[in-house]
ZAMARGU-4260 file (C-alpha; in steps of 0.2 Angstrom, whole numbers, plus 5000, padded with zeros to 4 digits):
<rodrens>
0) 4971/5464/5298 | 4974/5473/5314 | 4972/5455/5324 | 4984/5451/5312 | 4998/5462/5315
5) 4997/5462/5333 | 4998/5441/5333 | 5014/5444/5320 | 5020/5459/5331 | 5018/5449/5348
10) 5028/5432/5339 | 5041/5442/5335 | 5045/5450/5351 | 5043/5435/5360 | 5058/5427/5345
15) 5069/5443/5349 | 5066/5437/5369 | 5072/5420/5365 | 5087/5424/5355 | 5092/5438/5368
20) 5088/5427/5382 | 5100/5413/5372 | 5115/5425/5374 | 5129/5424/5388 | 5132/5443/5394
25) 5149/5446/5397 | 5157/5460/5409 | 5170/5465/5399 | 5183/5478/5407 | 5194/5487/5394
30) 5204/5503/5391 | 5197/5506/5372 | 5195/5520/5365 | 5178/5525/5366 | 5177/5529/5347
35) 5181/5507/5346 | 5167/5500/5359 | 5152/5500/5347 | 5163/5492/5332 | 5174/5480/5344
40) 5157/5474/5353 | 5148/5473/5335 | 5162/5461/5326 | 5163/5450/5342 | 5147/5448/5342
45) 5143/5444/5326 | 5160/5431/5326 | 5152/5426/5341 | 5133/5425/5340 | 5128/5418/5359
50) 5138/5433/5368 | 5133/5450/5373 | 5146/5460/5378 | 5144/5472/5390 | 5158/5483/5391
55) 5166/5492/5407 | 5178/5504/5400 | 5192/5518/5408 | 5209/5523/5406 | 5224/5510/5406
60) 5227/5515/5427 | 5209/5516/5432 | 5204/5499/5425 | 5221/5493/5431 | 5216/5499/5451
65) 5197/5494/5449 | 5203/5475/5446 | 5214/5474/5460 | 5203/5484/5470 | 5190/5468/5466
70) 5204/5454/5468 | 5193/5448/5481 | 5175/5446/5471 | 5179/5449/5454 | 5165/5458/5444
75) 5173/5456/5427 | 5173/5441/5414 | 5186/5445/5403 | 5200/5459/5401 | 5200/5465/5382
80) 5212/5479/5378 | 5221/5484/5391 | 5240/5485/5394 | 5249/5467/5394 | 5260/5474/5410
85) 5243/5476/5420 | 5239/5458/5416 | 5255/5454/5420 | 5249/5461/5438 | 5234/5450/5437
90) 5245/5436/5434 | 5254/5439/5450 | 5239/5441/5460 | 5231/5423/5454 | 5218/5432/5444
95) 5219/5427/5427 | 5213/5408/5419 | 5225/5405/5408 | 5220/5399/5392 | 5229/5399/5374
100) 5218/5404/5359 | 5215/5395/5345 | 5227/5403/5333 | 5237/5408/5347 | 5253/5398/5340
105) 5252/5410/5324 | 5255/5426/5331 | 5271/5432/5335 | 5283/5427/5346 | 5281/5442/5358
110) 5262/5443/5356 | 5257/5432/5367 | 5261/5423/5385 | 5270/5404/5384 | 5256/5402/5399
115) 5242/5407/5391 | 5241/5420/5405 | 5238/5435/5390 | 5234/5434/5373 | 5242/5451/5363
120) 5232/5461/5352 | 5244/5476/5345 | 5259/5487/5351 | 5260/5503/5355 | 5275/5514/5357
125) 5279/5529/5364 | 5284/5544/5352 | 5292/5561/5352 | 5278/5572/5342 | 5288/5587/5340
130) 5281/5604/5332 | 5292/5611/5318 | 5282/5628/5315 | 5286/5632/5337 | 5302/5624/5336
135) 5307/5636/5323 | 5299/5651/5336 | 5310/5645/5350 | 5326/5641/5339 | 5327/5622/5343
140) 5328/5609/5333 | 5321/5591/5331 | 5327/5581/5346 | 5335/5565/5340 | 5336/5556/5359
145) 5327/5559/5373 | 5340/5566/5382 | 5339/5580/5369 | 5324/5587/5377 | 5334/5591/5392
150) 5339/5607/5384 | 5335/5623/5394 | 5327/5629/5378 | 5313/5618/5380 | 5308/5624/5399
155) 5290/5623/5403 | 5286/5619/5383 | 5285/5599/5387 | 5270/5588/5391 | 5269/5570/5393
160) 5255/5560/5401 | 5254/5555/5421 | 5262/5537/5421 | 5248/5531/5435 | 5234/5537/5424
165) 5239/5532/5407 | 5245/5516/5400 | 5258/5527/5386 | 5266/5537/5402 | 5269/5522/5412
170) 5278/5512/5396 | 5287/5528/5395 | 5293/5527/5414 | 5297/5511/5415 | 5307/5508/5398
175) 5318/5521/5406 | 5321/5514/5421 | 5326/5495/5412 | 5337/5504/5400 | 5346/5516/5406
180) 5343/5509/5423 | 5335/5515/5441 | 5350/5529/5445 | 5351/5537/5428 | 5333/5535/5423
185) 5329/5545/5440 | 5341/5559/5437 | 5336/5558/5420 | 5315/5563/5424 | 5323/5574/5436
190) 5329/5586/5423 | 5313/5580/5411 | 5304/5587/5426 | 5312/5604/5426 | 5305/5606/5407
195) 5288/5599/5410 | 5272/5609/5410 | 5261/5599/5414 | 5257/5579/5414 | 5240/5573/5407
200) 5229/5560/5412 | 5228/5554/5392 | 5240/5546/5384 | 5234/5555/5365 | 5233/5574/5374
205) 5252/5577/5374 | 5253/5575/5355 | 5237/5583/5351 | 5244/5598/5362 | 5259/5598/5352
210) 5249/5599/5335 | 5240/5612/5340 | 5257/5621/5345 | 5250/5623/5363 | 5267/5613/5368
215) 5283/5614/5358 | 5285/5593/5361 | 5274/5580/5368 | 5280/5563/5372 | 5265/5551/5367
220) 5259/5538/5357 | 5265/5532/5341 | 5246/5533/5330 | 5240/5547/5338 | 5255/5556/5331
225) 5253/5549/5314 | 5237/5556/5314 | 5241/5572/5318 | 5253/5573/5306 | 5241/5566/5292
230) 5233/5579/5296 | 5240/5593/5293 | 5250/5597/5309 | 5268/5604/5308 | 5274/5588/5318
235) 5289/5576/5317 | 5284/5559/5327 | 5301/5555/5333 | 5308/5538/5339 | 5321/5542/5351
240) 5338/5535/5346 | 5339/5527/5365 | 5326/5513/5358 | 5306/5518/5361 | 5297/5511/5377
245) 5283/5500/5369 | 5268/5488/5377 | 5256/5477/5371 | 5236/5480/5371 | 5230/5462/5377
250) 5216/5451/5381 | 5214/5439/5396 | 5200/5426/5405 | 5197/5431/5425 | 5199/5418/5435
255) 5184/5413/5444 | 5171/5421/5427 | 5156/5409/5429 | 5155/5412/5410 | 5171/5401/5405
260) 5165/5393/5389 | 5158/5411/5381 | 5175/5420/5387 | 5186/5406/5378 | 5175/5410/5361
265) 5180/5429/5362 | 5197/5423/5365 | 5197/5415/5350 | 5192/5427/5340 | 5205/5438/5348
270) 5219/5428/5341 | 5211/5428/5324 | 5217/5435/5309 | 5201/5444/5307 | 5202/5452/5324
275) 5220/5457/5320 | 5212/5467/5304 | 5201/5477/5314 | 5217/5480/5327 | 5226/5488/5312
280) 5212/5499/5310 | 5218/5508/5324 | 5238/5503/5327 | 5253/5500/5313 | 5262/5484/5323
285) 5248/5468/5325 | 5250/5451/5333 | 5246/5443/5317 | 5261/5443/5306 | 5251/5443/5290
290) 5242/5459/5295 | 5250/5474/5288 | 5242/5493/5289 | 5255/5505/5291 | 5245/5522/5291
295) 5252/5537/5283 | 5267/5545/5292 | 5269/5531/5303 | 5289/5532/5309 | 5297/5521/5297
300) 5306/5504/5305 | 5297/5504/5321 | 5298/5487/5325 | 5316/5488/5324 | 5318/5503/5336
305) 5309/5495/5352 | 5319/5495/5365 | 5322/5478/5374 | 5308/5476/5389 | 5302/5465/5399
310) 5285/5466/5400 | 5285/5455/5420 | 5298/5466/5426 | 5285/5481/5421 | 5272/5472/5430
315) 5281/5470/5446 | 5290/5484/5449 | 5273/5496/5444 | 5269/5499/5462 | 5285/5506/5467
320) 5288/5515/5450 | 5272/5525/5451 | 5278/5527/5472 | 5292/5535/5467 | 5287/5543/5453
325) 5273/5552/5461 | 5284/5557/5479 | 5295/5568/5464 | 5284/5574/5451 | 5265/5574/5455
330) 5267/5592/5459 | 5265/5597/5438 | 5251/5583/5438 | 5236/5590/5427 | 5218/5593/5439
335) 5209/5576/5436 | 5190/5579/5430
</rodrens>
């Protein structure tokens, strides 16, 4: 009997070699949450049996400056979640295969590059999360428009996140400076910057600050409001009247990935109607336009209060934004762990 097991015990492990060894790992770089890597790399894997994907994961910046910092041996496969404007970057510098999904044409317009440079996965948009309970403390009220959160009132009770650390601070930064434009968006932050108290290296810490009444007002991202506010938090999530700065989350090929054939898979399943249910888990606006999962006390219309952007011009002028940005502000920067 023993004999027996040990015979069956050996076959099966030598089975679990073969169909490990049959499997194409892929180096995956993304800015997921770290709550989405097990599920994310459990349905791919599953939609896509013969790749192992072997995730590399930071904030939006980090990954961004890891890439470039590789341009010239690239260690990664395949980009997946990570802001459309970084890819853009890629782009730029030849470092992207481009490839269109399977699916791709199904998506919306917006979701996904005519080149097949980038294949969108969901939007986010930056919010206002805005704490009733404090604000009635202070004696402010519900700021409607972004310039409303230049009143004195509201000295030293702001917190948005660090535009070079965090995907959500730089779509803020940059929506600015395409709709008001370079001059006014400056003088604008300028006076932003005299209510500030600090800005984070996450882009979900301002509004959870905010819910906790640590803040009076936190300009962050749109579901990590809604989730505050489900709850329980005294919060409004605001979209400013201006229009609110959005970006896509996005998927792309590395040029160069000796793995090409296994990186097109994933990128089908990333165009997929399936893939753009489990997106919804975690954000209301999906590049599928039959996928709709609005969560509770998402800001109603959304879609319709995104302010005109262009993702390229966000990609090319990132360098000298965060420059800039940094020469005037870093000083209220919060200590990096």
């Amino acid at each position: 009997m023993l004999k027996r097991f040990l015979v069956a015990g050996a076959a099966l492990a030598l089975s679990t070699a073969a169909v490990m060894a049959q499997k194409t790992p892929l180096a995956v770089y993304t800015a997921l949450e770290n709550d989405q890597l097990k599920i994310f790399k459990d349905t791919i894997e599953a939609a896509v049996p013969d790749v192992d994907i072997q995730w590399v994961r930071d904030s939006t910046g980090v990954i961004t400056s890891r890439i470039l910092a590789e341009k010239a041996s690239p260690k990664a496969d395949l980009v997946l979640g990570l802001a459309a404007s970084s890819l853009l970057l890629f782009k730029t510098e030849g470092l992207l295969e481009a490839y269109q999904p399977a699916g791709a044409d199904k998506l919306k317009e917006a979701y996904h590059s005519k080149d097949g440079s980038f294949t969108g996965m969901d939007a986010f948009l930056g919010v206002i999360c805005y704490n009733t309970a404090e604000g009635a403390k202070a004696g402010t009220t519900a700021p409607k428009a972004y310039a409303d959160l230049l009143d004195p009132k509201f000295k030293g009770k702001l917190v948005m996140p660090h535009p070079a650390s965090s995907g959500t601070g730089y779509l803020m930064v940059a929506a600015w400076v395409q709709t008001m434009g370079a001059d006014a968006a400056w003088k604008f932050m300028d006076g932003l910057h005299e209510n500030m108290a600090v800005y984070t290296h996450s882009g979900s810490a301002p509004c959870v600050q905010a819910a906790k009444g640590e803040r009076l007002a936190g300009l962050g991202f749109d579901m990590r409001g809604a989730k505050e506010k489900s709850a329980g938090a005294p919060l409004d999530v605001i979209l400013a009247s201006e229009g609110a700065g959005w970006e896509l989350e996005a998927s792309a090929i590395m040029k160069g990935t000796k793995n090409l054939g296994a990186a097109k898979k994933v990128m089908d399943w990333v165009a997929s109607k399936p893939a753009n249910e489990l997106y919804s888990k975690y954000y209301a606006l999906v590049a599928h336009p039959d996928v709709n999962n609005l969560p509770p006390n998402y800001p109603a219309g959304a879609e319709a209060k995104m302010a005109k952007i262009d993702l390229q011009k966000m990609a090319d002028g990132r360098e000298a934004i965060l420059k800039e940005w940094s020469k005037r502000y870093e000083s209220k920067a919060a200590p990096k762990n």
